[in-house]
N, C-alpha and C positions, 0 to 999 in steps of 0.2 A: 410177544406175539400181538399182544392190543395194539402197541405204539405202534405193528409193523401195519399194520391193516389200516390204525388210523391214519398214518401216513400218504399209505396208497390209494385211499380213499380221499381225503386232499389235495393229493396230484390231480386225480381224476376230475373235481370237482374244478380246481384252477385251471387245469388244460379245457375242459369241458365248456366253462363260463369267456375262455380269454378266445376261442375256436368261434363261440356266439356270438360274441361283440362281431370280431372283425368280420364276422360272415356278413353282419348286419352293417357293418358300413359298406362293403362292396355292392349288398345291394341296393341303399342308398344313394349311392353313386350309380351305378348302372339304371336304376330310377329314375336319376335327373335327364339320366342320357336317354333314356326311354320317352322320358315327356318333350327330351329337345327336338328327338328325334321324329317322335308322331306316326303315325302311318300302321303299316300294318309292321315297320319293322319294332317300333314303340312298341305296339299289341305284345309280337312277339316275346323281346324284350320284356314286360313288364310280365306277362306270365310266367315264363323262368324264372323271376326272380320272389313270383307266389311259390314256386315248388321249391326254390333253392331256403328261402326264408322259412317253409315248411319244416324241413329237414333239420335248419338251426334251429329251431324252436321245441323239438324234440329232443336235442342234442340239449339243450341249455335245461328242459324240464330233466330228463335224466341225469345231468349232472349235480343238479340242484338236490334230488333226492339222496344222490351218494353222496353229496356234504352232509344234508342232515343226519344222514346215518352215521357221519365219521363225529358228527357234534355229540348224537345219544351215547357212540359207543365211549367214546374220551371224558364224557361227561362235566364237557365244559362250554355248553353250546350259552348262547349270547342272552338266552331268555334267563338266566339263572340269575336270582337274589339273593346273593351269598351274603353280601352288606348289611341287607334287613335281617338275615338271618343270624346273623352274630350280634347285632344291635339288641334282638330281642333274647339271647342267649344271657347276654349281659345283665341286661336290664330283670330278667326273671332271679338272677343266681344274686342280687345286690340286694 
């Protein structure tokens, strides 16, 4: 049941992260088109892509958190000194 949850909790987290990238390159691009463009249709343009960028930014924080979640529950998240840990296991038991 762990592995099932941490799994889907990684999808999550991958669909989540790869959904924010590319939102953020289209608005990127429609950005550039916004400043080539100028005017009030720029203005327009460039606000939609404040609320569109909104949305991915809370899409990429929620996803963020169900990674870390899937790191605590797996208990193999990136921060872990397992190395040092065995280093000094060693070093105490000699």
């Amino acid at each position: 049941m762990k592995k099932k949850v941490v799994g889907f909790c990684q999808h999550v987290f991958g669909i989540s992260m790869t959904i924010a990238v590319l939102v953020g390159a289209l608005v990127f691009v429609l950005l550039l088109i916004a400043f080539i463009a100028g005017g009030d249709f720029g203005q327009s343009l460039a606000i939609f892509c404040k609320n569109v960028m909104y949305k991915a930014i809370t899409l990429s924080a929620i996803g963020s958190l169900v990674g870390m979640f899937a790191f605590y529950v797996d208990d193999s998240h990136e921060l872990t000194l397992k190395t040092s840990e065995s280093k000094q296991e060693k070093s105490a038991s000699a």
